[in-house]
Every structure is written in C-alpha cells, then in structure tokens.
MIDOSE-1310 file (N, C-alpha, C; in nm, 2 decimals, decimal comma, always signed):
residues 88
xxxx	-19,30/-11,23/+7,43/-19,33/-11,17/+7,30/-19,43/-11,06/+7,32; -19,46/-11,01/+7,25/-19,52/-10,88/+7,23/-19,67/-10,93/+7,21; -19,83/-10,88/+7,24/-19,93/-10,91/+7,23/-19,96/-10,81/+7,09; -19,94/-10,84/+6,98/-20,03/-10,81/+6,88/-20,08/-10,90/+6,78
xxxx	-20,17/-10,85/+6,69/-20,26/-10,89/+6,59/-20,22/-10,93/+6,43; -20,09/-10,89/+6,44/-20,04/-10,91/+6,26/-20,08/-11,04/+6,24; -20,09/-11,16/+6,26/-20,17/-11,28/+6,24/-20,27/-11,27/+6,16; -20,34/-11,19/+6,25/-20,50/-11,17/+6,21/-20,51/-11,06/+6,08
xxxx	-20,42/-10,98/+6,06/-20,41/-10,84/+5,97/-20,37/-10,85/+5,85; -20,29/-10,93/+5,86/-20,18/-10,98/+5,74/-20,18/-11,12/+5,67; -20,10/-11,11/+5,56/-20,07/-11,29/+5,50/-19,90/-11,29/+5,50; -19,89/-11,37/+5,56/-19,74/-11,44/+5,53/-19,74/-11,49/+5,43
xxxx	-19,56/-11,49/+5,41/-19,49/-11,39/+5,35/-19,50/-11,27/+5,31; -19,45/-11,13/+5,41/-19,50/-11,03/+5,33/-19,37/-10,95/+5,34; -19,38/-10,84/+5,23/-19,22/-10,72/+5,30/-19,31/-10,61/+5,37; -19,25/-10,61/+5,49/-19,29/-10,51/+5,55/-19,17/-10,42/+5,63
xxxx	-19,22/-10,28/+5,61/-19,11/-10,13/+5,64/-19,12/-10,13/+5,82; -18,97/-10,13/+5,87/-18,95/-10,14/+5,98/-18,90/-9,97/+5,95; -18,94/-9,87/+6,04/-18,90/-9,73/+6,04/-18,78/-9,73/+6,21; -18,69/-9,70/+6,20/-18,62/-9,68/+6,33/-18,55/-9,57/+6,35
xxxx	-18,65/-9,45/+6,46/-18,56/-9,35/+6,49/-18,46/-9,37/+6,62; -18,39/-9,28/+6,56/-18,26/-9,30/+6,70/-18,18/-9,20/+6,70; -18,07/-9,17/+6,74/-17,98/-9,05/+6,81/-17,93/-9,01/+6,67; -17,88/-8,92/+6,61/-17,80/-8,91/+6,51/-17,67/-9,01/+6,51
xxxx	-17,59/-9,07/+6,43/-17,51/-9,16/+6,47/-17,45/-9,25/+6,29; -17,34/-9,23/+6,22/-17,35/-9,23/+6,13/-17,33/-9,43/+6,13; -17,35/-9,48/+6,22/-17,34/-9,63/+6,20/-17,46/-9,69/+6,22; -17,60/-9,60/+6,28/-17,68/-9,64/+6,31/-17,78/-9,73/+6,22
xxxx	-17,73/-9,72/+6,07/-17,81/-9,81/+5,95/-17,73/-9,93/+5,96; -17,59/-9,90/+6,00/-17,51/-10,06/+5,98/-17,56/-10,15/+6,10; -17,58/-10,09/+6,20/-17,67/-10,17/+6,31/-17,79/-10,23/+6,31; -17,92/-10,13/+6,24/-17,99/-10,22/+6,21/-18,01/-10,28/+6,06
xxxx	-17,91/-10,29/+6,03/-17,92/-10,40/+5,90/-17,83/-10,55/+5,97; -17,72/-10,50/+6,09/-17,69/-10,61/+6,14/-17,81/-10,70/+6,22; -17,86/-10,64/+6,27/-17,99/-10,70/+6,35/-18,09/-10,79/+6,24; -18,11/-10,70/+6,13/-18,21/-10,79/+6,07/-18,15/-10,89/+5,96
xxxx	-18,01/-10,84/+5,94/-17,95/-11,01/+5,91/-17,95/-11,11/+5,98; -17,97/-11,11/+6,12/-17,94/-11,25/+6,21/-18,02/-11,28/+6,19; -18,19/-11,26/+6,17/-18,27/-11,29/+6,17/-18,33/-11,32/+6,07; -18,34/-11,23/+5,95/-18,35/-11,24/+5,78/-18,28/-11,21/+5,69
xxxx	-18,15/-11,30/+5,65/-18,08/-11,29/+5,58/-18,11/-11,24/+5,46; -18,00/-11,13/+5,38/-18,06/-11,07/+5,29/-17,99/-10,95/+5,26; -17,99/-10,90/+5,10/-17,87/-10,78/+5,09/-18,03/-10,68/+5,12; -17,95/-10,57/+5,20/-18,05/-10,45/+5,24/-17,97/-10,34/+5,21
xxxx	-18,07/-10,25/+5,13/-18,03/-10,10/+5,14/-18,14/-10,03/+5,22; -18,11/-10,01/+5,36/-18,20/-9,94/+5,41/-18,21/-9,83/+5,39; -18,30/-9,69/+5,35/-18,25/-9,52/+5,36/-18,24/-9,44/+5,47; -18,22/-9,35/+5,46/-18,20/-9,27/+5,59/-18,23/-9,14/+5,54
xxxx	-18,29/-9,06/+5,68/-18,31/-8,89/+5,70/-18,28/-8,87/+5,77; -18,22/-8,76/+5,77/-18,17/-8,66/+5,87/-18,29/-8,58/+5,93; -18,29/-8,55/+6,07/-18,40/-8,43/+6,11/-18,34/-8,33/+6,02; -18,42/-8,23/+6,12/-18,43/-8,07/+6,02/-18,28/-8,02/+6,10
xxxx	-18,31/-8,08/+6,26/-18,15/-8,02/+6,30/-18,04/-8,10/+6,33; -18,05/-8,20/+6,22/-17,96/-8,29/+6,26/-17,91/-8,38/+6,43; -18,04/-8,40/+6,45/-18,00/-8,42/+6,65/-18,06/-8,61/+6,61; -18,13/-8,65/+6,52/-18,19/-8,75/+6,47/-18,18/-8,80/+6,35
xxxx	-18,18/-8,93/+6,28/-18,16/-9,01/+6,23/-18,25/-9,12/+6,19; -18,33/-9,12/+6,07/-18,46/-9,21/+6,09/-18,43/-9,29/+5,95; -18,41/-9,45/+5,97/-18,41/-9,53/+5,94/-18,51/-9,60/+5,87; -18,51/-9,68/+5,74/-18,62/-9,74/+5,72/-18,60/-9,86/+5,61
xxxx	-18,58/-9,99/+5,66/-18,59/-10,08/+5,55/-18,71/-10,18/+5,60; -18,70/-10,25/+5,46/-18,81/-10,32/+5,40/-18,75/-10,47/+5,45; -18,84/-10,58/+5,50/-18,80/-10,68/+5,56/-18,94/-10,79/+5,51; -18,86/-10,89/+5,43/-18,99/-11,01/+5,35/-18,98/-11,09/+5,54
xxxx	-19,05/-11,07/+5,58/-19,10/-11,14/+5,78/-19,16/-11,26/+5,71; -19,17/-11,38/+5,77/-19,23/-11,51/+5,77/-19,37/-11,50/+5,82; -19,34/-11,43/+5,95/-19,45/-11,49/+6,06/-19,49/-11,37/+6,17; -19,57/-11,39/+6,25/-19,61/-11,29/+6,31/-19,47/-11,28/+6,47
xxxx	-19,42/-11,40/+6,49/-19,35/-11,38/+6,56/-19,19/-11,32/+6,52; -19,14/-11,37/+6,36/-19,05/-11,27/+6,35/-19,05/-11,13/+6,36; -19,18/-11,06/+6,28/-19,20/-10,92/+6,33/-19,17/-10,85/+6,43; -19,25/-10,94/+6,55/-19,24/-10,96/+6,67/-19,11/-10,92/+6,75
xxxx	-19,02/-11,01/+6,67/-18,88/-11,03/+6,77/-18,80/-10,90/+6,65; -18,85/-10,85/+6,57/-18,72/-10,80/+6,48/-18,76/-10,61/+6,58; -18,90/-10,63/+6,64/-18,96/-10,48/+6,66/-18,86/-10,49/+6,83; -18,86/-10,57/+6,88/-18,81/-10,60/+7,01/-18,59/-10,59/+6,99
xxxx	-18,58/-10,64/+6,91/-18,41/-10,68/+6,85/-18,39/-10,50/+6,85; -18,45/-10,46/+6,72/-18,43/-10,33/+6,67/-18,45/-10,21/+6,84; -18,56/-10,22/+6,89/-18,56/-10,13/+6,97/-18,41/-10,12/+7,10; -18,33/-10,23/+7,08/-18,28/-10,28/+7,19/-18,15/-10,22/+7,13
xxxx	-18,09/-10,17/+7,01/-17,99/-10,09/+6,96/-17,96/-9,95/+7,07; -17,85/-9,95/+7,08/-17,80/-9,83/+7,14/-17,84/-9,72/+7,05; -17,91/-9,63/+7,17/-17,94/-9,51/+7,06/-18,03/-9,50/+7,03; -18,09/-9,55/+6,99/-18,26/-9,63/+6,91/-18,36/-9,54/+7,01
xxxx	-18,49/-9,47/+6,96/-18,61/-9,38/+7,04/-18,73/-9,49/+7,02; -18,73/-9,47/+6,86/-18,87/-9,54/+6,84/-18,87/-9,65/+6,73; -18,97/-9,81/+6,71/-18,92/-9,84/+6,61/-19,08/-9,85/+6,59; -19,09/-9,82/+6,45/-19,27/-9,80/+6,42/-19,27/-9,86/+6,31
C-alpha cells in the first residue's frame, strides 16, 4: 500500500474526485469507471477534457471511498490502466 495520511486528514465516508490523465483515447472514461466499479459499486458519470491539442484526456469522477485504504488501492488500480500519465 501506499504510505499516506488521508486517515489523519479526512472522515469516512467521504466523496472524493479521483482526476486521471492519460493518452487521448476515447474508451479511457469506460476504463476507469470499470476500475472503480470493482471496487465501489455505483452509477458514475465521470467528465472529461480534452487538452488544447488534443494529445490528452483528463478524467474526473467523484467516488463516496470508505476508508483510507480503498483510496489507497483505487489511486494504485487507476494508475495501472493502459495509457494512464497521472492520477491526482
């Protein structure tokens, strides 16, 4: 697992914005909405932007997390998508 502090930062139950950039790629929202169904079942409309030159694709839904370790594993799950740069 990942060594951080949301424990200490936060109160469970919370919704919190997982942002995921990654390659341009027009399936790359159905990928991570598939990731954070395994984990947190739930209808998601994530949004999406386009860069300015279209080379990118940045991602952003909202996710009610339990615990500091699902965060944890959804920031680890998400990064691990094909394609995927950064998940913040």
């Amino acid at each position: 697992m990942l060594d951080t502090k949301f424990d200490e930062l936060m109160e469970f139950p919370t919704s919190f914005p997982f942002k995921i950039i990654g390659d341009a790629c027009d399936t790359l929202a159905d990928k991570v909405v598939a990731v954070v169904q395994q984990h947190v079942p739930g209808d998601y409309v994530p949004s999406t932007k386009v860069s300015s030159k279209g080379t990118y694709n940045s991602i952003t839904i909202r996710v009610t997390v339990q615990d500091k370790a699902q965060v944890e594993t959804l920031y680890i799950e998400l990064a691990a998508i094909e394609g995927v740069k950064r998940v913040l």
